[in-house]
C-alpha positions in Angstrom: 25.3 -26.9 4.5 28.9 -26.0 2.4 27.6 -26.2 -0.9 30.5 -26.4 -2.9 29.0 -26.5 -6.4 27.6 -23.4 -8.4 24.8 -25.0 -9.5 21.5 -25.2 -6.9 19.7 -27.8 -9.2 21.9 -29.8 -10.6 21.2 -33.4 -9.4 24.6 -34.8 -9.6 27.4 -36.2 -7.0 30.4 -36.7 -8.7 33.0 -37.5 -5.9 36.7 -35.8 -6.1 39.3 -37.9 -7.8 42.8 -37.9 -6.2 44.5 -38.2 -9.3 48.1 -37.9 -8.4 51.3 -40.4 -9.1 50.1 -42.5 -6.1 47.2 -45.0 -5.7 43.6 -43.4 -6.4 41.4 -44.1 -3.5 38.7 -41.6 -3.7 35.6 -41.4 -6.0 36.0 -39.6 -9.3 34.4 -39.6 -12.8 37.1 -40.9 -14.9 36.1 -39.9 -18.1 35.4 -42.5 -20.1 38.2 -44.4 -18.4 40.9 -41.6 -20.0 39.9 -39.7 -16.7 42.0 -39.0 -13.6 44.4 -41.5 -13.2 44.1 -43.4 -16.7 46.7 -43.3 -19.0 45.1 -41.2 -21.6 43.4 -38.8 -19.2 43.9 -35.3 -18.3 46.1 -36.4 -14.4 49.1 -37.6 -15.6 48.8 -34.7 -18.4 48.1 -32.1 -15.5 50.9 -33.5 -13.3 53.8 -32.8 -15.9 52.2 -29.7 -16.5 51.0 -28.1 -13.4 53.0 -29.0 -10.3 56.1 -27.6 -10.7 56.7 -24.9 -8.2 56.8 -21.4 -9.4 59.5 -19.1 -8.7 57.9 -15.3 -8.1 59.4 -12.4 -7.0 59.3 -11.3 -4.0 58.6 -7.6 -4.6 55.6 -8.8 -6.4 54.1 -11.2 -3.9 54.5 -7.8 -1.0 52.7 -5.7 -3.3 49.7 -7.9 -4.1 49.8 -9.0 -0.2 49.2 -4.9 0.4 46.1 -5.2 -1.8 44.2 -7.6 0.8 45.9 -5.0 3.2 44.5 -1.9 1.3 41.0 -2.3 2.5 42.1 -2.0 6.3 43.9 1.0 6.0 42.6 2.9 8.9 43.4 0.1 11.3 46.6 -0.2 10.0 47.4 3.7 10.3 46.5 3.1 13.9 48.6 0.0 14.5 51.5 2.0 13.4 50.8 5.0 15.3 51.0 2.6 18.4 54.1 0.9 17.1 55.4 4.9 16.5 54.3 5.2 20.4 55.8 1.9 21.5 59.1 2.7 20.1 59.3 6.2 21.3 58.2 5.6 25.0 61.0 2.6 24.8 63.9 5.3 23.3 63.1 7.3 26.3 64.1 4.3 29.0 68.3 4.7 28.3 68.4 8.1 28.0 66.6 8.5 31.7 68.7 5.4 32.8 72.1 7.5 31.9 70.6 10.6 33.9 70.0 8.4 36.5 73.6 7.2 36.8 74.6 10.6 36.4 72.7 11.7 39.2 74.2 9.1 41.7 77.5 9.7 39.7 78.0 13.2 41.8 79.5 11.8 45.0 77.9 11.0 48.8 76.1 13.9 49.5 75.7 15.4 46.3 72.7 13.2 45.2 70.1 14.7 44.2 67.1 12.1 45.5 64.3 14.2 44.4 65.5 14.4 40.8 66.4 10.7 40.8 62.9 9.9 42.4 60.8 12.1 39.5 63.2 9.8 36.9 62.0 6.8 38.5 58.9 7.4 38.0 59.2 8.5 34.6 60.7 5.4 34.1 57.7 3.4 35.2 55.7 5.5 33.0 57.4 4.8 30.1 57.7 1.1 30.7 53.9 0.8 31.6 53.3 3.1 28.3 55.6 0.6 26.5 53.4 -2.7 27.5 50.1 -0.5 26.7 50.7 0.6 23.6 52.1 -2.9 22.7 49.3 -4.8 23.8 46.7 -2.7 22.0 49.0 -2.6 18.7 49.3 -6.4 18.6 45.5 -6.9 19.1 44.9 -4.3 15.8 47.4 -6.0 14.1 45.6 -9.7 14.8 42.8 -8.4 14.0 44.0 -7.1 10.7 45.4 -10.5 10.0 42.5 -12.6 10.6 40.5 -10.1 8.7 43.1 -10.2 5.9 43.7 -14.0 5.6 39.4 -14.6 5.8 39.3 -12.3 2.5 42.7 -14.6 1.0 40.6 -18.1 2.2 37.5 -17.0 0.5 38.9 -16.0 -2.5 41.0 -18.7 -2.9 37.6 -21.1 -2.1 35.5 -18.9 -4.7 38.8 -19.7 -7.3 38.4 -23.3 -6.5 34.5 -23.3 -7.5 35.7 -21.4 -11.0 38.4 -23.6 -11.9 38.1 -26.2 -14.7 37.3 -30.3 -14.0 40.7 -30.7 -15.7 42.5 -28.8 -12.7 41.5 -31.2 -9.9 41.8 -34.3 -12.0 45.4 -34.0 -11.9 46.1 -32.9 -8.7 46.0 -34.7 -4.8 43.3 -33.2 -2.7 45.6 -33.1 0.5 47.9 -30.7 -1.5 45.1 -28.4 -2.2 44.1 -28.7 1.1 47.2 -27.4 2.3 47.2 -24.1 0.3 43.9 -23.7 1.8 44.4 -23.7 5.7 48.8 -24.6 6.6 49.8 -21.7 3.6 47.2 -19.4 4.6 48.0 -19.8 8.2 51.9 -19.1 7.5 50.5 -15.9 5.9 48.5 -15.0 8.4 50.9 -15.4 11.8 53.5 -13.4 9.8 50.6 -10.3 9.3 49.8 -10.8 13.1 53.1 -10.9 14.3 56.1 -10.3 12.5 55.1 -7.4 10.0 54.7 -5.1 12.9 57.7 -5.9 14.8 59.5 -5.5 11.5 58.1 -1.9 11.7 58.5 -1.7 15.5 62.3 -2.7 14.8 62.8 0.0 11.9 62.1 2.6 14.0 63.8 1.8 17.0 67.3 1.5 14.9 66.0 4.6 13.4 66.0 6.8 17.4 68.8 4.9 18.1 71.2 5.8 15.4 69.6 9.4 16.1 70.3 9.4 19.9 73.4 7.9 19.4 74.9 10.3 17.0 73.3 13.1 19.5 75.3 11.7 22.7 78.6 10.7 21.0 79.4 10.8 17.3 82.4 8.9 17.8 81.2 6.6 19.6 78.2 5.9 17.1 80.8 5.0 14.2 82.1 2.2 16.5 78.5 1.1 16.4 77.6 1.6 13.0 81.3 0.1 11.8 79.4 -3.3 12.6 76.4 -3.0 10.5 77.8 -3.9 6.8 79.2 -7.0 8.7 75.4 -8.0 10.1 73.9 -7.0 6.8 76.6 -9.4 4.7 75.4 -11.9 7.4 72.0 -11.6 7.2 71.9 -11.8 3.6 73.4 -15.1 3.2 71.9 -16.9 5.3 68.0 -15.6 4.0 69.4 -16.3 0.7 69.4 -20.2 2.0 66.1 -20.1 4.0 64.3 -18.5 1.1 65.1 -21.6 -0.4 64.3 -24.0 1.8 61.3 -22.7 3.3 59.8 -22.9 -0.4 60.6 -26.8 -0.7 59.3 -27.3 2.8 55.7 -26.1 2.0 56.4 -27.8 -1.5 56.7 -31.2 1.0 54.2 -30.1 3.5 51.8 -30.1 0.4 52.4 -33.8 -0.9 52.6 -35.3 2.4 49.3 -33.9 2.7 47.8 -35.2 -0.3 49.3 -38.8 0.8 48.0 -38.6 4.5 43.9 -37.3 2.5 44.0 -40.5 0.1 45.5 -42.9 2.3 43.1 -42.0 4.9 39.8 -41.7 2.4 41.3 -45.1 1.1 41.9 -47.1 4.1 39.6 -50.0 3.2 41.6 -50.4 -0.1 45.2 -50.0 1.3 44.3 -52.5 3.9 42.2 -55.0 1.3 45.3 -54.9 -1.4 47.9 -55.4 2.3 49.3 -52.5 1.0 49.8 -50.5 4.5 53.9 -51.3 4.0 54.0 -49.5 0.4 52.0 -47.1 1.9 54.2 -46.5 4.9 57.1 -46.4 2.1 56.0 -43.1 0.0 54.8 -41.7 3.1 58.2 -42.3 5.1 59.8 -40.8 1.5 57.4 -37.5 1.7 57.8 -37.4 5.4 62.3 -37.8 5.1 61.7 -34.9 2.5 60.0 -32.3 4.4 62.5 -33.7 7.3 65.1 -33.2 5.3 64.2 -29.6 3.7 62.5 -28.4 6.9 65.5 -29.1 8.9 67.8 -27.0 6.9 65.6 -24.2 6.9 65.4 -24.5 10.5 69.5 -24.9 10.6 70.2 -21.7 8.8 66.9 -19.9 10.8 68.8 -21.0 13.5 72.3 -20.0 12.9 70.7 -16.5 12.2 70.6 -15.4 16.1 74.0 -16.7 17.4 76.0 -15.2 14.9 74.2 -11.3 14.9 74.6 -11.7 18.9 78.2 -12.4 18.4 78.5 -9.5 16.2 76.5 -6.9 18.8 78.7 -8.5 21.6 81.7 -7.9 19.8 80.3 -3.9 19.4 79.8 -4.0 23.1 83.2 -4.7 23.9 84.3 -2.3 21.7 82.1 0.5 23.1 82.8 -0.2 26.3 86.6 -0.2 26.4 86.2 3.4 23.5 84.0 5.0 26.0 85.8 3.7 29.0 89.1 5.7 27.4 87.1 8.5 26.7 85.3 8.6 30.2 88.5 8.5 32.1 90.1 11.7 30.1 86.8 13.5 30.9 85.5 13.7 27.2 82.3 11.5 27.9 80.1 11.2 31.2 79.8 7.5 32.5 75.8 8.3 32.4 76.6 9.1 28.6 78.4 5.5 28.3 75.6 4.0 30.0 72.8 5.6 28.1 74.5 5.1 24.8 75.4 1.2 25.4 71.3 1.0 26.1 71.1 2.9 22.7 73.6 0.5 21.5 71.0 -2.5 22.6 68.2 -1.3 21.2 70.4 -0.8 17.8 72.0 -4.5 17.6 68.8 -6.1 19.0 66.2 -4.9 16.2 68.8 -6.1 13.6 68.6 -9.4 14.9 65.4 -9.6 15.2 64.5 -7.7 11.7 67.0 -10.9 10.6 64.9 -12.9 12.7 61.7 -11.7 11.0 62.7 -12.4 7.4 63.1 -15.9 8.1 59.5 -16.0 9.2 58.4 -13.5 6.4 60.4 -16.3 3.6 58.0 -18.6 5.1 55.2 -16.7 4.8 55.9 -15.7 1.7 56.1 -19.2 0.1 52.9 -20.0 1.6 51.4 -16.5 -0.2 53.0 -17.8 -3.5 51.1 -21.0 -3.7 48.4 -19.6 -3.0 48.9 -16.7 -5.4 49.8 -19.5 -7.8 46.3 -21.0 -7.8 44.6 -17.7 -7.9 46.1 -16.5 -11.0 45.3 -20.3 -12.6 42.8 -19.1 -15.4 39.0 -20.1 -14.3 36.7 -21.8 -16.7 36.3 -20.0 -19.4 33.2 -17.6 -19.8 30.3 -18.2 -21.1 30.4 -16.4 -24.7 28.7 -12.8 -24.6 26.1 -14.4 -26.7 25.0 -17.2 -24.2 21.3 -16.9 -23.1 19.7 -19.2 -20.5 16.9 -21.8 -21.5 13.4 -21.1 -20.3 12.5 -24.3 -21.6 14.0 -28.0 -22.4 12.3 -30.4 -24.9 15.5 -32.2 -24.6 16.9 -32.6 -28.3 19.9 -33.7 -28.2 22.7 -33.8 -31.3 26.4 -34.8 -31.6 28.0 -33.3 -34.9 31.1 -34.5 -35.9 33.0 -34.1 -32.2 36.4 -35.0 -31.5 37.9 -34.4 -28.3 40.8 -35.7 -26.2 42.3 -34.8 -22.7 45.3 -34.0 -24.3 46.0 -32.5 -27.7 48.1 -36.0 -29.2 45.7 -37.9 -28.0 41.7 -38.3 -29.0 39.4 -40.0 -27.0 36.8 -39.2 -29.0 36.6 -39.6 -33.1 33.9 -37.8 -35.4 31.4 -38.7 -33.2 27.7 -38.0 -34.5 24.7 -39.2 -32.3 20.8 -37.5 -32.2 18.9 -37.9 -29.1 15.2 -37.0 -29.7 13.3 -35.2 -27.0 11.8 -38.2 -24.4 14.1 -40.9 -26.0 16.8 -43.1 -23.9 19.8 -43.4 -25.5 22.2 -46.1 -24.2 25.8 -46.2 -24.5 27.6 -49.1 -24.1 31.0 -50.7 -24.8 34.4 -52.0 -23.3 36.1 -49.9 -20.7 37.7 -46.7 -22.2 36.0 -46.4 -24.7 34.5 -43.2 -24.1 31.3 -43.0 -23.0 31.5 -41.3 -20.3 33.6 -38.6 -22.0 30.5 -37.8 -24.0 28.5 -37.1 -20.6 31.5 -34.8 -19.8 31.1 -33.2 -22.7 27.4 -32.9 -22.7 27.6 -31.2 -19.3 30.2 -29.0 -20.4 32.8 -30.2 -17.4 34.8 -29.9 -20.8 34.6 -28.5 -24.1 34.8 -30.1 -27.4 37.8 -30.0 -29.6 36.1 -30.3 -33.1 32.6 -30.3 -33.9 29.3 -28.8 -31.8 26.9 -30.4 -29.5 23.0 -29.0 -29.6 20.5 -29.4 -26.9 16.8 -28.3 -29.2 19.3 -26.8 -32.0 21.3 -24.4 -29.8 24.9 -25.0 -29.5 26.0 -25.6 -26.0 28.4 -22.8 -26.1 25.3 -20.4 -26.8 23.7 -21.7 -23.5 24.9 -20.3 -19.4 26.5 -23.2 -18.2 24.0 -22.5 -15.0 21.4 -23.1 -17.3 22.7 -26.0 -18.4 23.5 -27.6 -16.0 20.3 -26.7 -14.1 18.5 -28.8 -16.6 20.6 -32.0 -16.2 20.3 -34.5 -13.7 23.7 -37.1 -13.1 23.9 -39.5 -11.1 27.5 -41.6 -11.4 29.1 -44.7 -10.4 31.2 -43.2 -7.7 28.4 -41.3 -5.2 29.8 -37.9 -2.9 27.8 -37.4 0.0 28.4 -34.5 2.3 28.7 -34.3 6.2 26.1 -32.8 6.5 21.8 -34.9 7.2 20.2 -36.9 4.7 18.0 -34.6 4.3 20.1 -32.0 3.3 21.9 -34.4 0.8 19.0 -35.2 -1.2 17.7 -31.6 -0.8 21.2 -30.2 -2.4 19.2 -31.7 -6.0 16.8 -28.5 -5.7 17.8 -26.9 -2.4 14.2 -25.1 -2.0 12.7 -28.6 -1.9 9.7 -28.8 1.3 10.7 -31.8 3.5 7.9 -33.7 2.0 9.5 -33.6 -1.8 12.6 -34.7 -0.3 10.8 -37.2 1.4 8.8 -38.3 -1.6 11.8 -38.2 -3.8 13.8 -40.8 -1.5 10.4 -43.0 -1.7 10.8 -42.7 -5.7 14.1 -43.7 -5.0 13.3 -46.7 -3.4 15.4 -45.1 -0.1 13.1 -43.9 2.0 12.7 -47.5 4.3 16.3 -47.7 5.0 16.3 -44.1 5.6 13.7 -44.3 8.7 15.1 -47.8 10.0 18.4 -45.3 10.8 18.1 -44.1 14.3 17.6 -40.4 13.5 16.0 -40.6 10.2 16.4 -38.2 7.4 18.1 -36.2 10.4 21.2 -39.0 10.3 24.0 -36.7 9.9 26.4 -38.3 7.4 30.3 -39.2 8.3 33.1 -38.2 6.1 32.9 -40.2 3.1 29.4 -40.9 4.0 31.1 -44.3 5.7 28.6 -45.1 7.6 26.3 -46.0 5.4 27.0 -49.2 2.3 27.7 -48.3 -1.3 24.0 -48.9 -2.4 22.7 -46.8 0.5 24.7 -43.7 -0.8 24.0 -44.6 -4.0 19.8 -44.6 -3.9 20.3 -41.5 -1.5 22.2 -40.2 -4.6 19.4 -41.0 -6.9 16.8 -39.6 -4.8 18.8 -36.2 -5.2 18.6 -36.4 -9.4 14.9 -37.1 -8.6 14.4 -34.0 -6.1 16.4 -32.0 -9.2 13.6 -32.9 -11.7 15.8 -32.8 -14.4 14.6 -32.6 -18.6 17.5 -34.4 -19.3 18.8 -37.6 -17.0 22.0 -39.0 -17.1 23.1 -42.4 -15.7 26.4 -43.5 -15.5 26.2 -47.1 -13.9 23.8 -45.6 -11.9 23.1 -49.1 -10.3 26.4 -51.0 -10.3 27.3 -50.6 -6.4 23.3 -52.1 -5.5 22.1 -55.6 -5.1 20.4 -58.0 -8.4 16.7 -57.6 -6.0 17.0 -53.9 -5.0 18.5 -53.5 -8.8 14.9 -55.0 -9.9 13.0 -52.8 -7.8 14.8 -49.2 -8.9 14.7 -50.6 -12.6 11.0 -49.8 -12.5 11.5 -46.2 -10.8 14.0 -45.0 -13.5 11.7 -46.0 -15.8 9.1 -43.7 -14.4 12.0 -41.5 -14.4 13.2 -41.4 -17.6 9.4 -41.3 -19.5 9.1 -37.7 -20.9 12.4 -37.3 -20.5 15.9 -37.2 -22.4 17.7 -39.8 -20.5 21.5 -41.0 -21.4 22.2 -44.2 -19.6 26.1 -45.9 -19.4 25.8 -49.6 -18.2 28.2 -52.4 -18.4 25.4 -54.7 -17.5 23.7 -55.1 -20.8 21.0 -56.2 -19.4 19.5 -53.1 -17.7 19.4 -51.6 -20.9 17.4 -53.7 -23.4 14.6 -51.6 -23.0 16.4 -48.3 -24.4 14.8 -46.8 -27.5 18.7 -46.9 -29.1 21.7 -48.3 -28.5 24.7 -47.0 -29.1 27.8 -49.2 -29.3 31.4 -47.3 -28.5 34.9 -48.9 -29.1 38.0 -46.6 -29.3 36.5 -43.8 -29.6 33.9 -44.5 -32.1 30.3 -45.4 -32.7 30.9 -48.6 -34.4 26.9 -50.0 -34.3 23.7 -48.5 -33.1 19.9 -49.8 -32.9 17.4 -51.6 -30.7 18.8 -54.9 -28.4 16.7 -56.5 -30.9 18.3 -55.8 -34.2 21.8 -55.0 -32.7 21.6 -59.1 -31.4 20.4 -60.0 -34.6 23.4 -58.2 -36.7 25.5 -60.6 -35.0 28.3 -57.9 -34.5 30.3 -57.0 -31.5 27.2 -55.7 -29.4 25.8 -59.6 -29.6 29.7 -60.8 -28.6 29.3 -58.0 -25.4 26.0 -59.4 -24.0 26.4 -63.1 -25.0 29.8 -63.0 -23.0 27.8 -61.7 -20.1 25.5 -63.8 -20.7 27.5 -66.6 -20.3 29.4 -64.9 -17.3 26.3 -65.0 -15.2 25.4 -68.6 -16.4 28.7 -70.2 -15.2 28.6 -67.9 -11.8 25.0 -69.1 -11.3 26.1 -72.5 -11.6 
């Protein structure tokens, strides 16, 4: 199974939050409700920063392309030995074509049929030489390439796992998606394809300047007069598709990230009757990429009709020249005929070397996003100092922390809070408040601004993150389930778990009877999404994974929102066998699963403003007591 964390043990399933301008669909852990998509959060902050295209050189995107290349270089030696050969073997074809003509040239009866027979045959030689060598070339070459973009996929995969929380808050899935497999993919057909017949066309205007200069040097200044005109061509128009093909992968990108959260959201878009505004910014992507992509395919386009006018326009001027020159007796007509092949094989490669750089622009633009996200800065490293932890009491102190998603804006205020080893701390308040930015913080998705956090007197920043986050076990409002079994879901909390700890966990869990009600049991492999199973079915099978993890310090962030008032009753009971002997942080909007915490800890704009037992918090008479009696009267009126 993928396993796309870098933690085995940790127990958590945070699911991937879209972030982006549009509608959020998918699961995420909006922290504290400044997270992906929230005003305050790090998305909108990430989408001014971070999604601008970036302009690089071209030079410098070759050079690092040759890197991935470096490793390959005896295959690559041998490719262009056989592009060397294929060239060669296909300079040979005119100049045997012109002794041919030369041959038959002599007059009836003066043919020399043996001669002309031995330059047939060369001539099938050298074509079936030409095919051989060319098949063989292009399958090293595809091999290089596949071998070359595997390397730039898992790299670019490995960057992914390294980058920071804040990174895919603010960005659409789709659009990551696409540097992954459609920019890659541009990469990779250009290294398969178009880099050796860039080479193969090099050398083959290279022998046919040098033949052509051999057989007439008058001649070859007609041909070469043509070239500045092709160049001046060829410039301007790649100086438009360079342009072009970089917004069309720009567009290819967002449409992708619509087409990911519309799909991942369908239930919503349809619920909300939003499939017309849907259809809307999709129709707006889709008239962009139209829009760019055609013009890049215009001036592509344009590319071939105008160099073929120029060679034709060589042609004709070689042709009548050498005629002239034929008729005085200066030039052999198997000379003209030779050197208008030569001519050919001159004009053609420059077309298709013009050709070639529209597909290598594309290419190119695909290597630069990706280049883009691979030199993104991972999370930082653990300090030199960090050490692991061979063992967790589970102490647990806030010391004056601030922190905010962005630097003008502080979700969090001098917050101070002490956690003893074994205790369950509860934090409650209204949406936004920050609670859940303090479980970001304690699991290091983010660092703090001010202050330290301690887990038994060590500052977080003086523990491996692995470490850390091997001793934590989360399980959050918004569950992510993989494709993959049941079995293997759970089992990702401690992945060398025996079937009958998975098993046992999901019975903890209070999942193990729906589990074996399903027709293939723990073997049920999950849908995308995990869709076909209900919210509190992913969400117990996403308990029974923090379980497996056997954490020493539990967090729950309304761990039991998305599951029924009767199955509610029945897990109550197990994460209270859960939490005993553990640290445990629990985030609930329903006050009343927590009036059994050993502290309570009440949050408004960023602040602790009261903390204490349900008890003595209800008998203050403050704004915890207005929270619960509100929800207290809430259910009262619904029940009636």
């Amino acid at each position: 199974m993928a396993q796309p964390g870098s933690n085995e043990r940790t127990g958590f399933s945070a699911g991937p939050g879209p972030g982006g301008m549009r509608p959020s669909f998918g699961g995420s852990m909006g922290p504290g409700g400044h997270g992906p998509g929230g005003g305050g959060g790090p998305a909108r902050f990430m989408q001014n920063m971070g999604t601008k295209a970036v302009v690089r050189d071209r030079k410098g995107t070759l050079l690092r392309l040759w890197k991935y290349l470096e490793t390959q270089k005896a295959s690559i030696l041998l490719s262009f030995l056989l592009v060397l050969g294929t060239s060669l073997v296909g300079l040979s074809t005119p100049y045997l074509t012109g002794r041919g003509v030369d041959l038959i040239n002599q007059g009836q009866g003066k043919v020399d049929f043996a001669a002309l027979l031995r330059i047939a045959l060369l001539m099938l030689l050298a074509y079936a030489a030409n095919a051989l060598f060319a098949w063989l070339q292009a399958n090293v070459m595809l091999r290089v390439s596949q071998r070359t973009v595997r390397v730039m996929r898992a790299g670019l995969f490995s960057h992914f796992q390294k980058l920071p929380l804040s990174y895919f808050d603010g960005r659409p899935h789709g659009e990551l998606m696409s540097r992954m497999t459609n920019d890659i993919d541009n990469v990779s057909s250009t290294l398969g394809n178009s880099l050796t017949s860039f080479f193969t066309s090099l050398i083959t205007i290279t022998g046919a300047i040098i033949m052509m200069i051999s057989l007439s040097p008058a001649l070859s200044m007609v041909s070469l007069a043509i070239l500045p005109l092709s160049l001046m061509v060829t410039r301007t128009i790649i100086r438009y598709t360079r342009k072009y093909y970089s917004s069309q992968q720009k567009a290819l990108g967002e449409l992708n990230g619509i087409i990911e959260e519309t799909i991942s959201g369908q239930k919503v878009v349809k619920a909300f009757c939003r499939e017309r505004e849907m259809m809307q910014t999709f129709e707006a992507v889709n008239r962009q990429l139209q829009r760019v992509g055609a013009r890049a395919q215009i001036y592509s386009g344009m590319l071939m009709p105008l160099m073929s006018v120029i060679g034709n326009i060589g042609f004709a001027l070689i042709a009548g020249i050498g005629g002239t020159l034929a008729v005085r007796g200066l030039l052999t007509v198997g000379v003209i005929t030779s050197f208008i092949g030569y001519s050919r094989q001159f004009t053609r490669p420059i077309n298709e070397i013009a050709n070639q750089f529209n597909l290598i622009q594309s290419a190119l633009a695909g290597a630069e996003r990706v280049f883009e996200v691979l030199d993104l800065p991972p999370e930082p490293q653990d300090l030199p100092e960090a050490a692991g932890m061979e063992t967790t009491r589970g102490d647990v102190c806030f010391q004056h922390v601030s922190f905010g998603y962005r630097k003008d804006l502080r979700v969090l205020k001098d917050v101070s809070l002490e956690a003893p080893a074994g205790c369950t701390l509860a934090l409650v308040g209204p949406t936004g408040a920050g609670k859940t930015t303090i479980v970001n913080l304690l699991t290091r998705f983010y660092d703090v601004d001010e202050g330290e956090i301690c887990i038994d007197g060590r500052d977080l920043r003086r523990i491996r993150r692995s470490a850390l986050r091997a001793s934590l076990g989360i399980v959050l409002q918004d569950t992510w389930l993989f494709s993959a079994s049941i079995r293997e879901n759970i089992r990702y909390g401690r992945l060398d778990a025996t079937d009958s700890e998975v098993e046992e966990a999901a019975r903890l869990a209070n999942a193990d009877h729906f589990i074996r009600a399903l027709q293939d049991g723990y073997d049920t492999v999950l849908t995308e999404d995990a869709s076909n199973l209900s919210q509190g079915q992913r969400q117990l099978i996403s308990i029974a994974r923090a379980v497996l993890a056997n954490p020493s310090i539990l967090i729950l962030d309304e761990a039991t929102s998305n599951i029924d008032t009767r199955t509610e009753m029945r897990i109550q009971e197990v994460m209270r066998k859960m939490m005993q002997g553990r640290t445990s942080f629990v985030i609930a909007h329903r006050l009343s699963t927590i009036r059994d915490a050993d502290r309570i800890l009440v949050i408004n704009h960023g602040r602790i403003i009261e903390q204490g037992t349900h008890p003595t918090l209800m008998a203050a008479g403050g704004f915890y007591r207005d929270l619960y009696m509100s929800q207290f009267a809430a259910a009262f009126v619904e029940d009636v």
